[in-house]
C-alpha positions as a printed NumPy array, in Angstrom:
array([[ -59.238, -155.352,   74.979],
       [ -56.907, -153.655,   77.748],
       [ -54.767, -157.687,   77.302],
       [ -55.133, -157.138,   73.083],
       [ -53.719, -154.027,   73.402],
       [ -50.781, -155.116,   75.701],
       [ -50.107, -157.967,   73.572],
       [ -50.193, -156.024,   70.278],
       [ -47.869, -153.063,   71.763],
       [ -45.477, -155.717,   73.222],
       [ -45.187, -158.053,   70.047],
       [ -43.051, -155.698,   67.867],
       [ -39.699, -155.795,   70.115],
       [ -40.061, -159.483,   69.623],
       [ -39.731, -159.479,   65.431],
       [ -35.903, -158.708,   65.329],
       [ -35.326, -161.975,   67.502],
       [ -38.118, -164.011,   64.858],
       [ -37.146, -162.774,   61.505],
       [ -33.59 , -163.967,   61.101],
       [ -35.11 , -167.214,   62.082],
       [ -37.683, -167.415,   59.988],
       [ -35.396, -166.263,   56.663],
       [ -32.658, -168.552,   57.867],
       [ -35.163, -171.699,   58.419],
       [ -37.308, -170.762,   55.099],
       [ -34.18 , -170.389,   53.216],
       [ -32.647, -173.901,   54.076],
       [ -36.323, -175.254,   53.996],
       [ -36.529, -174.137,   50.016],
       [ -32.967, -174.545,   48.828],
       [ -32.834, -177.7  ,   50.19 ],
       [ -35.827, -178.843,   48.63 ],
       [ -34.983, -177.775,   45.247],
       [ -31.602, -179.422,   45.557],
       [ -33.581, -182.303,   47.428],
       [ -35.624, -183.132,   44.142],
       [ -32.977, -182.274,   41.494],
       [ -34.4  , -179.162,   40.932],
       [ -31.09 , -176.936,   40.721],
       [ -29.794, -180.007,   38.465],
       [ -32.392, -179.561,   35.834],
       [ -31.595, -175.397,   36.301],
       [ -28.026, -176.214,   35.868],
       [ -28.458, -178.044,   32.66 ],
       [ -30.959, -175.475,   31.265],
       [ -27.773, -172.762,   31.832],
       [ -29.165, -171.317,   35.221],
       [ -26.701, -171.152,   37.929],
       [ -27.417, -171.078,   42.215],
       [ -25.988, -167.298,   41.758],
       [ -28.624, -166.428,   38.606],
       [ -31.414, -168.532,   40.957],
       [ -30.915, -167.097,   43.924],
       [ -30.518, -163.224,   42.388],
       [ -34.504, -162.39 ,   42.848],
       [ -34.418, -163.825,   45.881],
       [ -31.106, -161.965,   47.446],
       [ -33.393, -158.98 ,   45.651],
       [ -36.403, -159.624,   48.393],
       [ -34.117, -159.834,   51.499],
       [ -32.765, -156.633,   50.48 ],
       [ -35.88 , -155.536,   50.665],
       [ -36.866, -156.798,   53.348],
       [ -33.9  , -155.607,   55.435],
       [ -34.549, -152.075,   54.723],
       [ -38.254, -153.218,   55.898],
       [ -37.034, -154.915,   59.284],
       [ -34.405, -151.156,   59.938],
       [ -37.486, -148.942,   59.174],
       [ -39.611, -151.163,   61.796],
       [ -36.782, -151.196,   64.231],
       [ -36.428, -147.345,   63.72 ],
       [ -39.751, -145.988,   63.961],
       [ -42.322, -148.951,   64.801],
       [ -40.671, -150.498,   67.744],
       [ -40.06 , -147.246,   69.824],
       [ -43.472, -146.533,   69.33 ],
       [ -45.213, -149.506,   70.418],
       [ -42.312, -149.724,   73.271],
       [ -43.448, -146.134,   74.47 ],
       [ -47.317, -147.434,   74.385],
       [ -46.566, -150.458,   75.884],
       [ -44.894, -148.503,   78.854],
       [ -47.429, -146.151,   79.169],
       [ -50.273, -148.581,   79.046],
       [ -48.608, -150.677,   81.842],
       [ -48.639, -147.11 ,   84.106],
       [ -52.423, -146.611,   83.228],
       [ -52.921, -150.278,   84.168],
       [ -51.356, -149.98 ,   87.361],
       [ -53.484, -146.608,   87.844],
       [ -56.967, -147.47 ,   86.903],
       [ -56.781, -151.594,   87.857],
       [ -53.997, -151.905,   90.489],
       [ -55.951, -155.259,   91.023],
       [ -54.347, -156.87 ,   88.128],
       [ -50.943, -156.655,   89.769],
       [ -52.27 , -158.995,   92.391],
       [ -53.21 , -162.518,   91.436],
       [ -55.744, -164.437,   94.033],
       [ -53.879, -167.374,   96.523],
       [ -50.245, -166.293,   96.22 ],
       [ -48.109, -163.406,   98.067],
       [ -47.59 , -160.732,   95.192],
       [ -44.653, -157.803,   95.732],
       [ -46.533, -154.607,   95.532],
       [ -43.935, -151.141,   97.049],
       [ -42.168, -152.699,  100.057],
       [ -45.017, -154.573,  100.678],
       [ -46.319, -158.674,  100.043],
       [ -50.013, -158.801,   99.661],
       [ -52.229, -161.797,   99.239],
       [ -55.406, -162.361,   99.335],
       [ -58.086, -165.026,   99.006],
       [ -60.796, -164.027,   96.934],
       [ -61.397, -160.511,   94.591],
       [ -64.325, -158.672,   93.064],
       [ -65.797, -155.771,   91.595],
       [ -65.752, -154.077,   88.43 ],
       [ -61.906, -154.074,   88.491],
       [ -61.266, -156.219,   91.129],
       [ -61.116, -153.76 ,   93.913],
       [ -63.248, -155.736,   96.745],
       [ -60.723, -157.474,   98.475],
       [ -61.214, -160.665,  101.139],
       [ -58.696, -162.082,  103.091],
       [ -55.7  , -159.931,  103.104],
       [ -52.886, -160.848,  104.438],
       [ -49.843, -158.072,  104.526],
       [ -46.087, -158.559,  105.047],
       [ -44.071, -155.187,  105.053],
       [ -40.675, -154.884,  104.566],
       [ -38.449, -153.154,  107.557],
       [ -36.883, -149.693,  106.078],
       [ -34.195, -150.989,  108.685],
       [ -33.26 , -154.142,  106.249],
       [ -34.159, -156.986,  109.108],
       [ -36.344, -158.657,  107.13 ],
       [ -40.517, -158.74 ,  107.179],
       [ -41.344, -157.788,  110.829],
       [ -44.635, -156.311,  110.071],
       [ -47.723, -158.307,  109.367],
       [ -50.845, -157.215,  109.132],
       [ -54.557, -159.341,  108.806],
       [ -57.865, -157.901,  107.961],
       [ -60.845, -159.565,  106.267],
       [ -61.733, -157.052,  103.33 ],
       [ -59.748, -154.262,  101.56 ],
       [ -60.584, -151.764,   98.958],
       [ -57.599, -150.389,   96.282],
       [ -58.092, -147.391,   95.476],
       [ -55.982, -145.073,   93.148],
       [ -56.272, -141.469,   91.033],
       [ -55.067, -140.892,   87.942],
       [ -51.917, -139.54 ,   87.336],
       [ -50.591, -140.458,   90.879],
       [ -47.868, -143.032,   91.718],
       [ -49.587, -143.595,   95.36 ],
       [ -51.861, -146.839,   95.646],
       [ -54.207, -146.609,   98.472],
       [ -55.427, -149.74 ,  100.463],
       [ -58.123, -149.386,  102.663],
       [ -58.548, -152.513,  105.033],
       [ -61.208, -153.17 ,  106.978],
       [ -61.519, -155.427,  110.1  ],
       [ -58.264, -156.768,  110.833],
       [ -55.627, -157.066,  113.13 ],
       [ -51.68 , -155.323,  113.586],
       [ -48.61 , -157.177,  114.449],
       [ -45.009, -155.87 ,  114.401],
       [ -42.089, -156.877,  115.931],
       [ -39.954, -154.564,  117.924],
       [ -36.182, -154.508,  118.344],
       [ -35.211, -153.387,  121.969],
       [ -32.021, -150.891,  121.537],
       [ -30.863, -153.676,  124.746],
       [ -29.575, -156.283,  123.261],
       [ -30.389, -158.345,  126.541],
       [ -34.174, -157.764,  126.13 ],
       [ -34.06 , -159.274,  122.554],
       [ -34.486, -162.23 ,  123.718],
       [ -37.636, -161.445,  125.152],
       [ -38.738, -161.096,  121.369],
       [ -41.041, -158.059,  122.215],
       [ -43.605, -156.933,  119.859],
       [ -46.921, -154.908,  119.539],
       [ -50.676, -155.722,  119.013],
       [ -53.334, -154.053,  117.999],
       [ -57.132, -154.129,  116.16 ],
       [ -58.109, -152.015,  114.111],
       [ -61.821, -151.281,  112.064],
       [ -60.581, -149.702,  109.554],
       [ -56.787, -148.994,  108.5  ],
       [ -55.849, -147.382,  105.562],
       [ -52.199, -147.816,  104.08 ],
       [ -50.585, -145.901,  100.944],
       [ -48.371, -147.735,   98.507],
       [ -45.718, -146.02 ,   96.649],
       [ -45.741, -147.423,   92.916],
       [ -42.544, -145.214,   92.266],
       [ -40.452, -147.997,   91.628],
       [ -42.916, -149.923,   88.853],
       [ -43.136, -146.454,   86.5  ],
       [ -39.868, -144.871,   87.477],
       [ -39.063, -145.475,   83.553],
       [ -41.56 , -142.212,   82.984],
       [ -40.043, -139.761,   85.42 ],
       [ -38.465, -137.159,   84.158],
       [ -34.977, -136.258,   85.607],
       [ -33.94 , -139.546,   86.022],
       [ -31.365, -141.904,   84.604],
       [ -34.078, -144.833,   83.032],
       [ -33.926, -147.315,   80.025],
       [ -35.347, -144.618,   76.895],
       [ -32.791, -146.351,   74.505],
       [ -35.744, -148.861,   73.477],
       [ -37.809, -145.865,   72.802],
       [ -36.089, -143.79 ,   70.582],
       [ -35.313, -143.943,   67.024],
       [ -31.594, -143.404,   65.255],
       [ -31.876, -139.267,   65.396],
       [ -32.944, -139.294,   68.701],
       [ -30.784, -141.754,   70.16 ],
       [ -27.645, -139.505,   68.388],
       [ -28.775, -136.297,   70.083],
       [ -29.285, -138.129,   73.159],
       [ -25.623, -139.837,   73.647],
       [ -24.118, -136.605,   72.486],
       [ -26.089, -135.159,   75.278],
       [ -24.79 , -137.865,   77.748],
       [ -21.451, -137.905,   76.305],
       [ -21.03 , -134.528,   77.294],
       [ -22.725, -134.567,   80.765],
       [ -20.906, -137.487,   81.51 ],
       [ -17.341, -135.325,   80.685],
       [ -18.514, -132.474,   82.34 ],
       [ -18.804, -134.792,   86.1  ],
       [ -15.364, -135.976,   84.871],
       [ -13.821, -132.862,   84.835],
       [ -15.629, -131.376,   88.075],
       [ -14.97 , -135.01 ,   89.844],
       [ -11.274, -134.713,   89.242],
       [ -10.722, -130.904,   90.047],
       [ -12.931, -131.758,   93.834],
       [ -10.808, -134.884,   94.232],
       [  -7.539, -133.21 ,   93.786],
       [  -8.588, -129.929,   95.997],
       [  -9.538, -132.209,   98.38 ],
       [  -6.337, -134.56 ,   98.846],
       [  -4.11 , -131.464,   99.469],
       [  -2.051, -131.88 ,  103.012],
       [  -0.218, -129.144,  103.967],
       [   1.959, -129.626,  107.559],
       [   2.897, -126.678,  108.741],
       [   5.389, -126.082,  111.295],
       [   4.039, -124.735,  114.713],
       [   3.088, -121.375,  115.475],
       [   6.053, -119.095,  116.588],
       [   8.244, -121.281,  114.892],
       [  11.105, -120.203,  112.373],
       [  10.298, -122.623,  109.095],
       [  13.295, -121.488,  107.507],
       [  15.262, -124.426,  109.288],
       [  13.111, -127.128,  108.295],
       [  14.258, -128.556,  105.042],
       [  11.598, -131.455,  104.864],
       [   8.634, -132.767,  106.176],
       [  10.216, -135.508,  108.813],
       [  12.362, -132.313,  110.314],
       [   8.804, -130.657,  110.951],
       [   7.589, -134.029,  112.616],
       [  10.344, -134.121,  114.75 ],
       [   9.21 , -130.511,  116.514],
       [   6.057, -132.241,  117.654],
       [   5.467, -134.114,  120.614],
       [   3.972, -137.288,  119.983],
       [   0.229, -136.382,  121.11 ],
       [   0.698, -133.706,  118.536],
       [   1.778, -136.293,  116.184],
       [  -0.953, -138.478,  116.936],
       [  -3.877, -135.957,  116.12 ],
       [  -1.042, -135.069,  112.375],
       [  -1.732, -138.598,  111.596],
       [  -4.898, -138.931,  112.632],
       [  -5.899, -135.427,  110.642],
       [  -4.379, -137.016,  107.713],
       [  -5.669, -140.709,  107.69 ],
       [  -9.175, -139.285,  108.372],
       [  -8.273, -136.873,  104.949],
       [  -7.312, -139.991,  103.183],
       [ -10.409, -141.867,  104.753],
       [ -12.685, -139.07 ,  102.801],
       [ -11.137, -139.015,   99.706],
       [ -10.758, -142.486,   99.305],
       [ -14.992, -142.886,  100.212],
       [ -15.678, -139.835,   97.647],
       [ -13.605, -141.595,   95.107],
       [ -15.565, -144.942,   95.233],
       [ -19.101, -143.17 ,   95.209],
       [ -17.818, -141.115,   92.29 ],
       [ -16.596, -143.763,   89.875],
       [ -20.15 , -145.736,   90.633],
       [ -21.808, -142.926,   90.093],
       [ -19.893, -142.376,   86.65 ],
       [ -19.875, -145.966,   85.67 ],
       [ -23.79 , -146.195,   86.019],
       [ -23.358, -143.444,   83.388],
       [ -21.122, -144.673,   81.685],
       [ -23.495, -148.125,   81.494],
       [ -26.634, -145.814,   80.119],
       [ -24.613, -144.212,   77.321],
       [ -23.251, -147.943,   76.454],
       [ -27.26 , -148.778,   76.59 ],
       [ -27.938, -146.025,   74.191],
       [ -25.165, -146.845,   71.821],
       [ -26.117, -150.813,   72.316],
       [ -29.4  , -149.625,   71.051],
       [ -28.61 , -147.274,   67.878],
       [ -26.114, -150.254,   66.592],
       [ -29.   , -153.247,   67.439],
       [ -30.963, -151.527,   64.416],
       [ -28.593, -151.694,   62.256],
       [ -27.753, -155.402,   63.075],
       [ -31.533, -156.104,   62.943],
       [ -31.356, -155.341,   58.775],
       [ -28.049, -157.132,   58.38 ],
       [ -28.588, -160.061,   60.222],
       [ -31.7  , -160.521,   57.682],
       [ -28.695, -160.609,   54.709],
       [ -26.593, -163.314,   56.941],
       [ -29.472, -165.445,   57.889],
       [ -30.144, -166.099,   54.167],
       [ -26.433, -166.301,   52.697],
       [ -26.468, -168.885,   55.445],
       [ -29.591, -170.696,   54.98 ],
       [ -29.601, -170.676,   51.364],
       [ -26.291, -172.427,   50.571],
       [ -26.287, -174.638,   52.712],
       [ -29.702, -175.677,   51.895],
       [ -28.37 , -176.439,   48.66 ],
       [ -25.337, -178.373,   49.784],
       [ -27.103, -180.844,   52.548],
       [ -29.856, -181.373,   50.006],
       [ -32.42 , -181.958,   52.489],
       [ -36.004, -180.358,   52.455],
       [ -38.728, -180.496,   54.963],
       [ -39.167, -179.925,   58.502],
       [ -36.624, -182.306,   59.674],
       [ -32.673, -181.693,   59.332],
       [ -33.707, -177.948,   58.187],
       [ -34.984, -177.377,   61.648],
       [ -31.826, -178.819,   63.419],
       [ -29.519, -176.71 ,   61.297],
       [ -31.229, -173.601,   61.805],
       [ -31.176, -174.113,   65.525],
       [ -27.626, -174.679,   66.079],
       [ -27.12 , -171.732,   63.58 ],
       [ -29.409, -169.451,   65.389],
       [ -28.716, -170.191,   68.796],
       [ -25.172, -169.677,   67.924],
       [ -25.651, -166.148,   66.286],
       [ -28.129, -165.103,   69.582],
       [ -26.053, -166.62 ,   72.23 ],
       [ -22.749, -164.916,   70.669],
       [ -25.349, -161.363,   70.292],
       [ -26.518, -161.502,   74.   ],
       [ -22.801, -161.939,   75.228],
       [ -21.168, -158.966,   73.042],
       [ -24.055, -156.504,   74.009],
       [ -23.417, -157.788,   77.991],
       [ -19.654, -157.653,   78.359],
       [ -20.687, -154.159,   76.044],
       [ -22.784, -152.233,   78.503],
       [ -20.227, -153.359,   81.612],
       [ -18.123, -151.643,   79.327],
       [ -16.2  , -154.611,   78.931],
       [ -15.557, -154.092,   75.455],
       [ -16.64 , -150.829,   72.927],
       [ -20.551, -151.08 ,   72.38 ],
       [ -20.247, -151.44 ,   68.42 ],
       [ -18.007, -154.389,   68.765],
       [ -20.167, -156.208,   71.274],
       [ -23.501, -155.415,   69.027],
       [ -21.488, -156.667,   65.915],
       [ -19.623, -159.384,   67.593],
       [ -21.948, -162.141,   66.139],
       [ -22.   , -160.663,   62.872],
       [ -18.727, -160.483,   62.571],
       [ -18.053, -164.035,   63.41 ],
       [ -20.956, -165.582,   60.943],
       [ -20.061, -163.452,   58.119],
       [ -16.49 , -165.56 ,   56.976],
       [ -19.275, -168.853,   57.059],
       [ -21.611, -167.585,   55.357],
       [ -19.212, -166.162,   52.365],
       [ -17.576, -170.119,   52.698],
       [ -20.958, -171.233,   52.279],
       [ -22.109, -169.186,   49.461],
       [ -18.625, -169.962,   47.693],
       [ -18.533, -173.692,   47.996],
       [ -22.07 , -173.76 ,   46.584],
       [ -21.955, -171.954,   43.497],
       [ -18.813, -173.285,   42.377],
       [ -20.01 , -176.665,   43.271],
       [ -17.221, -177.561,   45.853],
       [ -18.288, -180.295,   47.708],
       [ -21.952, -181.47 ,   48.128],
       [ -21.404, -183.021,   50.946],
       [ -20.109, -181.109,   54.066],
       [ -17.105, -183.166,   54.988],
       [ -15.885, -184.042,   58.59 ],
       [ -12.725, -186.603,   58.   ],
       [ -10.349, -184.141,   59.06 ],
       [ -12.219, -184.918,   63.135],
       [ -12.84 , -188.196,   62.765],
       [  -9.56 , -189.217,   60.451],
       [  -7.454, -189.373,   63.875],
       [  -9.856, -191.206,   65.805],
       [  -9.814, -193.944,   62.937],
       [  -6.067, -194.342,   62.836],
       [  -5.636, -194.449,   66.337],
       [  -8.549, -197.092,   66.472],
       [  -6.542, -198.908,   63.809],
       [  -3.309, -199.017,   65.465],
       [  -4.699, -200.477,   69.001],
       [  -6.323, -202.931,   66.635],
       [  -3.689, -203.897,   65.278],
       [  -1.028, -204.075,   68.106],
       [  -3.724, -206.764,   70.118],
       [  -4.024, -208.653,   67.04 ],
       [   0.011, -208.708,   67.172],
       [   0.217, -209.559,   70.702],
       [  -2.214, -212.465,   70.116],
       [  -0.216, -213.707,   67.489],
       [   2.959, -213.555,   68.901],
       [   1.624, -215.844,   72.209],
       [   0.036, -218.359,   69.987]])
């Protein structure tokens, strides 16, 4: 039940990627069938036109766009919210599950395998084997052996205690002499028991409070426009205070020495020249180090304000995505429909290749606008809209050149038209050249 549930709370972020599929395949699948067996021919001649046939129709999708915005409004942030909080209550009650038997699994700073599990949640560890990560970034230069373990964990804490049991310690040590590294020291020791706490912080950071985490998924168009205005002005606020510390902090005042008249100095080089050059020396050094600073506080700043910048991007990314959920229903039909009509081909055959192409054109195009968006490589309602934008103009040609019957055939001379003459004229020429030496 605890997978059902995970499944079930998981499955409704996936519907705005399946349902402009589905309409766009179904729609080609059906119009192309009724053109297919002459269907829209014997409509035609009773007076019905695509337009008239394809009214109750264009009726449903409406329909079912406003269904597909009220799901992406209020059923996906729930089940997104679940679905997080589920995966915390796994990882509280049956840390087990987050460590599969015969392969090294990333647990903290920590990767843990072992060879067999059991009990009622999987708790009974045999054959661990540990590697911990140095805090000091060299690498994995702790490993640790013991032949049972117990997990153990309380509820509504983000610590994961392992309790190991008959085992052995190894770490390597790095000598502050670099000669006795070579020596490749390191330290030994048994143990009967051992018991080693996990920090899980990392795997439900997305619940602390205080914290800059992914809620765009889980909030629906009111909340997401209270939240960005709340950003929006946080975010100017550490503008404003980031530029008034920044320019307190670059001001450089040389002053002449004491006792000394500063009437006569008319610039800053004539105040220079009254110091000797170890006084000089610590003037440029004072000011290079006040450079140094500023220059260090400036970089942290603006990657401290373009992560910010990034999560109000996320949050706009996400109020625009259900709006382009409901239209991208309309698009995928205006598409699928026409041109259903036009190939005249039913089935699961040329259908399915067309709605491919079409698809993976409209997500590819999608997933690049909302990247190069939340870089903040373009404005977020252009990169969520980017895709739309550029399908729209086909499906309106579409949906023109099939109700005014222009073409039934989708025409591709004007590509292969050069190739032919050029073909033509080599042809030609070697047939010349032939001639001309007989």
């Amino acid at each position: 039940m605890v997978i059902v549930k995970f499944l079930v709370f998981y499955s409704p972020k996936i519907v705005p990627l399946v349902l402009p599929l589905s309409i766009l395949l179904a729609s080609i699948m059906t119009f192309g069938s009724f053109a297919e067996n002459y269907e829209f021919a014997a409509m035609k001649s009773a007076g019905i036109s695509l337009g008239r046939a394809m009214k109750a129709l264009t009726v449903f999708i409406f329909l079912l766009s406003f269904a597909a915005f009220f799901f992406a409004n209020n059923v996906i942030p729930k089940a997104e919210y679940k679905f997080i909080n589920l995966r915390k209550d796994i990882l509280q009650t049956k840390p087990a599950m987050a460590i599969a038997e015969g392969q090294f699994n990333t647990i903290g700073n920590s990767n843990i395998k072992v060879d067999k599990k059991s009990g009622e949640n999987g708790e009974l560890l045999e054959g661990v084997t540990m590697h911990v990560k140095s805090n000091q970034g060299f690498g994995n230069k702790t490993v640790i052996k013991a032949k049972s373990g117990i997990l153990k964990s309380e509820e509504g804490s983000n610590i994961l205690k392992l309790d190991l049991i008959d085992g052995y310690y190894y770490e390597d040590i790095y000598p502050k002499k670099y000669e006795e590294q070579n020596k490749v020291p390191f330290a030994k020791a048994s143990f009967k028991k051992y018991r080693i706490n996990i920090d899980l912080t990392n795997l439900n950071k997305s619940e602390e409070a205080g914290e800059i985490v992914n809620t765009n998924t889980m909030l629906n168009v009111n909340e997401l426009n209270f939240t960005i205005d709340s950003l929006q002005k946080s975010f100017n606020k550490d503008v404003v205070s980031f530029t008034e510390n920044i320019s307190q902090g670059v001001e450089f005042t040389l002053k002449p020495k004491p006792g000394t008249d500063s009437g006569k100095f008319k610039s800053t080089d004539d105040i220079l020249a009254s110091f000797t050059k170890e006084e000089k020396s610590r003037v440029y050094e004072t000011a290079l180090n006040t450079i140094s600073s500023t220059d260090f506080s400036i970089q942290s700043n603006k990657n401290d304000l373009f992560e910010k910048q990034k999560n109000i991007n996320k949050h706009w990314i996400a109020l625009h995505e259900k709006f382009v959920v409901a239209f991208s229903c309309l698009l995928m039909f205006f598409i699928g429909a026409p041109l259903g009509a036009i190939i005249r081909k039913g089935g699961l055959g040329l259908p399915i290749v067309f709605a491919v192409l079409i698809f993976i054109t409209f997500h590819f195009i999608n997933t690049f606008g909302k990247k190069v968006a939340q870089e903040n490589g373009m404005p977020p309602f252009l990169g969520t809209w980017l895709s739309s934008f550029i399908l729209t103009p086909l499906a309106v040609s579409l949906t023109y050149r099939a109700t005014n019957d222009i073409g039934v055939m989708v025409n591709f001379d004007w590509i292969t038209e050069p190739f032919q003459k050029l073909y033509t004229k080599i042809f030609n020429n070697n047939n010349n050249e032939s001639d001309n030496k007989e």
